[in-house]
VMD Tcl script that builds the backbone (N, CA, C; Angstrom):
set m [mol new atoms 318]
animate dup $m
set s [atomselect $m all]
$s set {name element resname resid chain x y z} {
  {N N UNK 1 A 0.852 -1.175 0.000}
  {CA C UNK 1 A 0.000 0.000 0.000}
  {C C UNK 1 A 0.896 1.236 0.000}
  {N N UNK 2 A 0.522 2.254 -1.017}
  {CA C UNK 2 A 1.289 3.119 -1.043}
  {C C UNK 2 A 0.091 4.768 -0.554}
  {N N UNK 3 A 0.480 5.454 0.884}
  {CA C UNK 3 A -0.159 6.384 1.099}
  {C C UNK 3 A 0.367 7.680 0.802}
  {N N UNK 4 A -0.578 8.357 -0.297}
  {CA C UNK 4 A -1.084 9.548 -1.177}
  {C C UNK 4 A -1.670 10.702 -0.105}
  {N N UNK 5 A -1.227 11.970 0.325}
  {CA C UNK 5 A -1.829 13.014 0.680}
  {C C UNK 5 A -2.733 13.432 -0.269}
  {N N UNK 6 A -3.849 14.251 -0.094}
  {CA C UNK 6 A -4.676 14.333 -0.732}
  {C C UNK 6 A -4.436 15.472 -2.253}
  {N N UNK 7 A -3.000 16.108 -2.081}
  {CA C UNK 7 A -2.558 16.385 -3.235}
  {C C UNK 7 A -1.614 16.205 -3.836}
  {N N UNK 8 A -1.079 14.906 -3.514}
  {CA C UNK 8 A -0.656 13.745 -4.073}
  {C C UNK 8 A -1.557 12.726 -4.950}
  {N N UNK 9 A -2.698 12.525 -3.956}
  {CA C UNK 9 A -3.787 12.158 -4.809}
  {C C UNK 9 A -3.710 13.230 -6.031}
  {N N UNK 10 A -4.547 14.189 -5.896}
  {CA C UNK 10 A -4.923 14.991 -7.022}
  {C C UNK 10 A -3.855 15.255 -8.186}
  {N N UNK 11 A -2.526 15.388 -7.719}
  {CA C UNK 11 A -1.952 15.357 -8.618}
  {C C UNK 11 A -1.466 14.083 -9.474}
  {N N UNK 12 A -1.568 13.415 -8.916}
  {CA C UNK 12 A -1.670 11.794 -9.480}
  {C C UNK 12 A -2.572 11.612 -10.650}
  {N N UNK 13 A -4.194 11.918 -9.873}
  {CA C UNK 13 A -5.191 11.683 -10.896}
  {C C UNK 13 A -5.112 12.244 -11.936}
  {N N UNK 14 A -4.652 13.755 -12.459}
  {CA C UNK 14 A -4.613 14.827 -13.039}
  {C C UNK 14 A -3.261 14.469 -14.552}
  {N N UNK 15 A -2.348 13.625 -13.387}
  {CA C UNK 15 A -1.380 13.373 -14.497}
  {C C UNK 15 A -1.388 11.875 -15.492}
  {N N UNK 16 A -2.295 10.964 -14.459}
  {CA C UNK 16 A -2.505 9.766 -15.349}
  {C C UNK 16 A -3.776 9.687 -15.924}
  {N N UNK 17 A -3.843 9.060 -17.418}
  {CA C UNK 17 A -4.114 8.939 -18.467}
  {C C UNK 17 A -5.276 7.292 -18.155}
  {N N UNK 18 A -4.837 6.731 -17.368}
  {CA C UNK 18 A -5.457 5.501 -16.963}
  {C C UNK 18 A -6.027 5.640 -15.523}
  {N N UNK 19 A -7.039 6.253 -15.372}
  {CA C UNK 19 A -7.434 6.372 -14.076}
  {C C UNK 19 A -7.494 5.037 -13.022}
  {N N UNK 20 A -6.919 4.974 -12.080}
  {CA C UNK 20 A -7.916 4.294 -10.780}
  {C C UNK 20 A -8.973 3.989 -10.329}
  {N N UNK 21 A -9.113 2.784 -10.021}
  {CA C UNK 21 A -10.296 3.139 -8.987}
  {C C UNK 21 A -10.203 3.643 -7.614}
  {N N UNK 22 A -11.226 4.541 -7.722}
  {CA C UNK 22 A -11.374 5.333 -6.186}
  {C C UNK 22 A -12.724 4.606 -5.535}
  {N N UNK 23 A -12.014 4.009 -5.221}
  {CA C UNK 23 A -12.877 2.888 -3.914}
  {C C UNK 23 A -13.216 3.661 -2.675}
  {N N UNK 24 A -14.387 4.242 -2.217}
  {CA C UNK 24 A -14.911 4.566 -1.177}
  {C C UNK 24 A -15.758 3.587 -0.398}
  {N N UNK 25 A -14.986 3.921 1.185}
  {CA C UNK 25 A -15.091 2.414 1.846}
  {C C UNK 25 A -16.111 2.666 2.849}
  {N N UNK 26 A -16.377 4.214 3.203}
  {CA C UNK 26 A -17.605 4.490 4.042}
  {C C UNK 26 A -19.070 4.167 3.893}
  {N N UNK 27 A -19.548 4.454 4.463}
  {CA C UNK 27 A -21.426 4.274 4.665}
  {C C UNK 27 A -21.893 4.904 3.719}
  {N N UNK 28 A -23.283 4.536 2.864}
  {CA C UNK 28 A -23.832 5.429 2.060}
  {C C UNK 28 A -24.256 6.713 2.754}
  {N N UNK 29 A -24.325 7.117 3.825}
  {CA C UNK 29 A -24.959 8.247 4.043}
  {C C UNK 29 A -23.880 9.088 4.337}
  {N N UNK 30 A -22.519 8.767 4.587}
  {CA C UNK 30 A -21.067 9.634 3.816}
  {C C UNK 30 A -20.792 10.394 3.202}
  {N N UNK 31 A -21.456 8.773 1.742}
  {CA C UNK 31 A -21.103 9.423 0.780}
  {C C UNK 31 A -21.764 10.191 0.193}
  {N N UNK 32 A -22.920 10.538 0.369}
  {CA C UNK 32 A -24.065 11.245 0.010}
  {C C UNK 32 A -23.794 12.728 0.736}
  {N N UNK 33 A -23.360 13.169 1.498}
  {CA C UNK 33 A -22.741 14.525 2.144}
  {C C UNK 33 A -21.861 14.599 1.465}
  {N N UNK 34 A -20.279 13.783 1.150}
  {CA C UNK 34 A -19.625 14.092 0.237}
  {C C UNK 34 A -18.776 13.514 -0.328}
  {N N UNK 35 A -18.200 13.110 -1.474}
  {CA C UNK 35 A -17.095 12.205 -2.166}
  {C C UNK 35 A -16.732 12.728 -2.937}
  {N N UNK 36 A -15.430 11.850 -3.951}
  {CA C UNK 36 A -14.735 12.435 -4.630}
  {C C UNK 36 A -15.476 12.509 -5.946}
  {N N UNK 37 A -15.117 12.864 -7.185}
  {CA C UNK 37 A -16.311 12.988 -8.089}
  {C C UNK 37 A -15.557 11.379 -9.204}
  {N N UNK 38 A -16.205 10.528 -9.325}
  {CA C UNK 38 A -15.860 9.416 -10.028}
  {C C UNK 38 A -15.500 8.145 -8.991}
  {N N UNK 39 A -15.964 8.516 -8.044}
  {CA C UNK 39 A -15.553 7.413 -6.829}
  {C C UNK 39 A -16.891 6.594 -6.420}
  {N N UNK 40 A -16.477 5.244 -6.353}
  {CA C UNK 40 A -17.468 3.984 -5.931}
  {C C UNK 40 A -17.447 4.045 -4.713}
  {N N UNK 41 A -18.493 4.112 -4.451}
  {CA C UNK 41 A -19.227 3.583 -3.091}
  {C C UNK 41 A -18.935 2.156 -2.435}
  {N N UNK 42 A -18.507 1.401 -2.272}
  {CA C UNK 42 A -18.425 0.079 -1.335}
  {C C UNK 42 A -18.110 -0.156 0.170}
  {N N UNK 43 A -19.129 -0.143 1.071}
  {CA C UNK 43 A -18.962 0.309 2.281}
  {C C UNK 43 A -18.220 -0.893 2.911}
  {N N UNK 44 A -17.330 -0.359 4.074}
  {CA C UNK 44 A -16.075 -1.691 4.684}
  {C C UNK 44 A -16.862 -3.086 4.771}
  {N N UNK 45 A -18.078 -2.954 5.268}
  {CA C UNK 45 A -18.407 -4.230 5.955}
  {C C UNK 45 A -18.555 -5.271 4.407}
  {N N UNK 46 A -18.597 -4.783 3.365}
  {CA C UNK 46 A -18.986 -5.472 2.153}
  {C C UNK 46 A -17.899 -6.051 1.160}
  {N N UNK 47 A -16.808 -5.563 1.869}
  {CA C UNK 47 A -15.563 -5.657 0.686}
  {C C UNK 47 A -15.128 -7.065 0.733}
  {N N UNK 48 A -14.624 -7.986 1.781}
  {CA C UNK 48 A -14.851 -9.680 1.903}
  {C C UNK 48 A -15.779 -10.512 1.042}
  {N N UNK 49 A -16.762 -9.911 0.589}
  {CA C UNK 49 A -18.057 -10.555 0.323}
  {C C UNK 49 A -18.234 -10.148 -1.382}
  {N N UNK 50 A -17.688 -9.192 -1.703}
  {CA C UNK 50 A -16.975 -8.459 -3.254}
  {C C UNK 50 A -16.126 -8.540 -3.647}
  {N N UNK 51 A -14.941 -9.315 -3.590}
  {CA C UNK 51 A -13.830 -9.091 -3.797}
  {C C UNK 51 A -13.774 -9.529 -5.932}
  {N N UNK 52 A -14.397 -10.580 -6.015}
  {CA C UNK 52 A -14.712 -10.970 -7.210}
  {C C UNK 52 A -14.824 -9.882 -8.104}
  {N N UNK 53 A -15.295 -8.800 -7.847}
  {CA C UNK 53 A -15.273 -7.853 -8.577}
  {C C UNK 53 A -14.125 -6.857 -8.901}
  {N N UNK 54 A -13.115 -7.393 -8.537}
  {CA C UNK 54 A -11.364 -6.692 -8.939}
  {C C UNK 54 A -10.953 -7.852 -8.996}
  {N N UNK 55 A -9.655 -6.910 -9.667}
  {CA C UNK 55 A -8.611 -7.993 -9.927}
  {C C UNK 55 A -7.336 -7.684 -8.925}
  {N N UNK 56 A -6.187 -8.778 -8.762}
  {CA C UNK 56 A -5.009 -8.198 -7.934}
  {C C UNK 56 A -4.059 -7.385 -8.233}
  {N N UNK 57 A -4.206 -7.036 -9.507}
  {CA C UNK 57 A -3.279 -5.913 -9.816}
  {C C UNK 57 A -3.849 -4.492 -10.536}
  {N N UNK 58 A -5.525 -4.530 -9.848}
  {CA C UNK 58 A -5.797 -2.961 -10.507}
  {C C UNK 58 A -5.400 -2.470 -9.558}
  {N N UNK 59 A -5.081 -0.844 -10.080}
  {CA C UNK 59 A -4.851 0.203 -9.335}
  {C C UNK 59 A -6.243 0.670 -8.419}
  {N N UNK 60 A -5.882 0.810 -7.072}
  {CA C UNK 60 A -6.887 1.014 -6.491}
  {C C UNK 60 A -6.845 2.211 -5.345}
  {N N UNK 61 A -7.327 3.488 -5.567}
  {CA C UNK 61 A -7.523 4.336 -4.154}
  {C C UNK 61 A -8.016 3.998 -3.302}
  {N N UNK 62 A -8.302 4.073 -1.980}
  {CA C UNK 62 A -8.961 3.243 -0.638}
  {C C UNK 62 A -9.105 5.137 -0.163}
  {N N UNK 63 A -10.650 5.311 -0.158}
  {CA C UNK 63 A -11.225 6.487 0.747}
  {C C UNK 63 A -12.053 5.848 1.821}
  {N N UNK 64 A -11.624 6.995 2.514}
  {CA C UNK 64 A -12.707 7.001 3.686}
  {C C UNK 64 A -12.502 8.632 4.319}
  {N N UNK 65 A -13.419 8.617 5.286}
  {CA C UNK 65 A -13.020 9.875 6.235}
  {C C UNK 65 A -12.176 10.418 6.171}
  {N N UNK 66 A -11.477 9.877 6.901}
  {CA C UNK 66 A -9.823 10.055 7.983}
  {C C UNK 66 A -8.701 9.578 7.488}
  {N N UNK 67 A -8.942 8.675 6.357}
  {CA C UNK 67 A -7.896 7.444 6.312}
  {C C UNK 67 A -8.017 6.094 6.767}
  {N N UNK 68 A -8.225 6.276 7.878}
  {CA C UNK 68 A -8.019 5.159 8.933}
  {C C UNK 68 A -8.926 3.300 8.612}
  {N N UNK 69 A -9.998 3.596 8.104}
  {CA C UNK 69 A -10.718 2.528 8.111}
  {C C UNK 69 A -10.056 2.620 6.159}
  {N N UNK 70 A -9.895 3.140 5.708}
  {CA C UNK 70 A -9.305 2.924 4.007}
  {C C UNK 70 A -8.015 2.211 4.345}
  {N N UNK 71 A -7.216 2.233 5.510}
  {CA C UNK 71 A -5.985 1.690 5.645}
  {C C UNK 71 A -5.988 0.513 5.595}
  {N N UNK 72 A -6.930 0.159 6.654}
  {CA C UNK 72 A -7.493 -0.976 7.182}
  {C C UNK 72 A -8.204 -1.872 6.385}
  {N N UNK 73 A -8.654 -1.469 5.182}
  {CA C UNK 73 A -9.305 -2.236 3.706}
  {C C UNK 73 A -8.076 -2.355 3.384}
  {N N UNK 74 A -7.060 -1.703 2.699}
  {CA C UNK 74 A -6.127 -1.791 2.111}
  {C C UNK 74 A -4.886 -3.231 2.931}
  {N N UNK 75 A -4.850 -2.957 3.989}
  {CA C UNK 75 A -4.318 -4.302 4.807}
  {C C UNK 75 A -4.811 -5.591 4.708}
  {N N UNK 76 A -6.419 -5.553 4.501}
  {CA C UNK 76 A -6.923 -6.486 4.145}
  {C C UNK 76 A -6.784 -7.209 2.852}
  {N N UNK 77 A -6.893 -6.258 1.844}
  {CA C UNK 77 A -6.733 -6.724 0.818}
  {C C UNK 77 A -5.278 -6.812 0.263}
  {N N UNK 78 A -4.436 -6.437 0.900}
  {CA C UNK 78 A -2.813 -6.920 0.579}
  {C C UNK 78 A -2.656 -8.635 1.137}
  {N N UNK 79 A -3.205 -8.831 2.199}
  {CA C UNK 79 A -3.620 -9.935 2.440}
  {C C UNK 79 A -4.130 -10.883 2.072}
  {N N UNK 80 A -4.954 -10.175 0.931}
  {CA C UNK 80 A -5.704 -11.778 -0.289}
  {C C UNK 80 A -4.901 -11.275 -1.631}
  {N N UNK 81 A -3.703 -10.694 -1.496}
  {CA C UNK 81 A -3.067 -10.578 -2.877}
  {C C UNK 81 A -3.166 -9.340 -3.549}
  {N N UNK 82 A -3.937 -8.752 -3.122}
  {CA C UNK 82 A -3.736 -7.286 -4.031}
  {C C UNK 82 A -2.380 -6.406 -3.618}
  {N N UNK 83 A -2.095 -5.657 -4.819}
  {CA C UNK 83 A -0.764 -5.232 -4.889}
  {C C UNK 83 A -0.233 -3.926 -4.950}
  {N N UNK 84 A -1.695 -3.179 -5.544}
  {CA C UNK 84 A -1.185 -2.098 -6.521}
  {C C UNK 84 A -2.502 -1.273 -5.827}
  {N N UNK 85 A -2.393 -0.743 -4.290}
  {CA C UNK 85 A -3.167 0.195 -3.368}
  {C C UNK 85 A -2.930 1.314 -3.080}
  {N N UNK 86 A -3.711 2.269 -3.078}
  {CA C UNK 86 A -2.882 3.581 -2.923}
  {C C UNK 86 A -4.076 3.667 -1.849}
  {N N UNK 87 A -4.008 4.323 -0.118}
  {CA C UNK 87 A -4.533 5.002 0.276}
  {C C UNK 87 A -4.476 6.334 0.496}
  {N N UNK 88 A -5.798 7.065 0.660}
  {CA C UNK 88 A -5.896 8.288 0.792}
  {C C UNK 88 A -5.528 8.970 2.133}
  {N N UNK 89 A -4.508 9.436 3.091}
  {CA C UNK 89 A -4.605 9.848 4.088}
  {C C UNK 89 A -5.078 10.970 4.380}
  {N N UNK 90 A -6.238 10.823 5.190}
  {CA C UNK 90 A -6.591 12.045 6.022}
  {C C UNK 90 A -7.946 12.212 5.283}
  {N N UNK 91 A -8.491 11.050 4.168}
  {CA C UNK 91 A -9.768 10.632 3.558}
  {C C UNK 91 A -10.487 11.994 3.132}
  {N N UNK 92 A -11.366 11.889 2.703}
  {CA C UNK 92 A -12.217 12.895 2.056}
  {C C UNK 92 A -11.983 14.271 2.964}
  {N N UNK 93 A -11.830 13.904 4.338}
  {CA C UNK 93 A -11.978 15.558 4.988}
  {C C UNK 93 A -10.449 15.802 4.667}
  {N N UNK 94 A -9.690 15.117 4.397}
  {CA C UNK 94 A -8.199 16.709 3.693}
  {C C UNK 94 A -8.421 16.741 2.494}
  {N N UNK 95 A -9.135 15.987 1.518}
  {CA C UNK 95 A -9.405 16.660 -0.023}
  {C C UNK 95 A -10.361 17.544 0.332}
  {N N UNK 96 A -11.100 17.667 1.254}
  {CA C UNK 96 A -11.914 19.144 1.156}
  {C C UNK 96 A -10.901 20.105 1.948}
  {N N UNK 97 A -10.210 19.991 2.789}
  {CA C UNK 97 A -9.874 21.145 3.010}
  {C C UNK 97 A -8.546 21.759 1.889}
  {N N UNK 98 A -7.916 20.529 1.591}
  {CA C UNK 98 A -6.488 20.638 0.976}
  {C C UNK 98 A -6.866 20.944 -1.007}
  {N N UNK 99 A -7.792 20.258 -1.239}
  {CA C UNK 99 A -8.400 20.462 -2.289}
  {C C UNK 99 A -9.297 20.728 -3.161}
  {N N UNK 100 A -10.535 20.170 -2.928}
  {CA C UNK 100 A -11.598 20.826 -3.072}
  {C C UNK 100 A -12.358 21.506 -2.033}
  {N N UNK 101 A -12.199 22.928 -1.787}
  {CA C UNK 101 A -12.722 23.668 -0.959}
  {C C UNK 101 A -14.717 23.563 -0.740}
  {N N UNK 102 A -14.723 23.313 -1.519}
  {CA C UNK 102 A -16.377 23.651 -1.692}
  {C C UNK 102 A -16.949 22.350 -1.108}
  {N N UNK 103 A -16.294 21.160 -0.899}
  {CA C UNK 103 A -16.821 20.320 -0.658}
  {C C UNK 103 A -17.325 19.934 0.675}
  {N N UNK 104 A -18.112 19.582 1.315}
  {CA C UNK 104 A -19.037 19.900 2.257}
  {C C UNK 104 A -18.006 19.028 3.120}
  {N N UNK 105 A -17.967 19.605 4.453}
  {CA C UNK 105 A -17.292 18.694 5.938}
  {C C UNK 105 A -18.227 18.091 7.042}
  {N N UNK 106 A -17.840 17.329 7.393}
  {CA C UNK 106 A -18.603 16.679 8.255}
  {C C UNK 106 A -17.856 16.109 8.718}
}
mol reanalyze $m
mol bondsrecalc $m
mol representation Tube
mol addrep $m
């Protein structure tokens, strides 16, 4: 797992040509206050039970809040083989403050 500040993220996304997935690992009612714009919804408790739906070597962002529970997916899934993780530290609330300003806090 490789951890991305949130304009690290942005500048990441901005410069590659092959986007990521931005895996958001919080609750729907999160993400509905606020996310990144092109980011999946898959809340933690569901990701064991989905995994079928990636492969072990896509590129993958891990959001959440804080970081903290995106870390904690990302550990998991280095654990069944995935390789190629980028988490977000400091999760959606430092892309709003660090990057997208407008985006609602909670």
């Amino acid at each position: 797992m490789q951890p991305f500040t949130a304009q690290e993220l942005n500048t990441f996304l901005s410069d590659n040509n092959t986007p990521p997935l931005l895996l958001d690992v919080r609750e729907p009612w999160e993400f509905e206050i606020a996310h990144i714009d092109s980011s999946v919804l898959l809340p933690m408790h569901q990701i064991s039970s989905s995994l079928d739906q990636f492969t072990a070597h896509q590129e993958i962002v891990l959001i959440c809040h804080h970081g903290i529970r995106s870390r904690q997916v990302a550990y998991f899934l280095e654990s069944t083989g995935f390789t190629n993780l980028i988490n977000l530290e400091g999760g959606v609330n430092a892309w709003a403050h660090e990057v997208d300003h407008k985006m609602p806090k909670y």
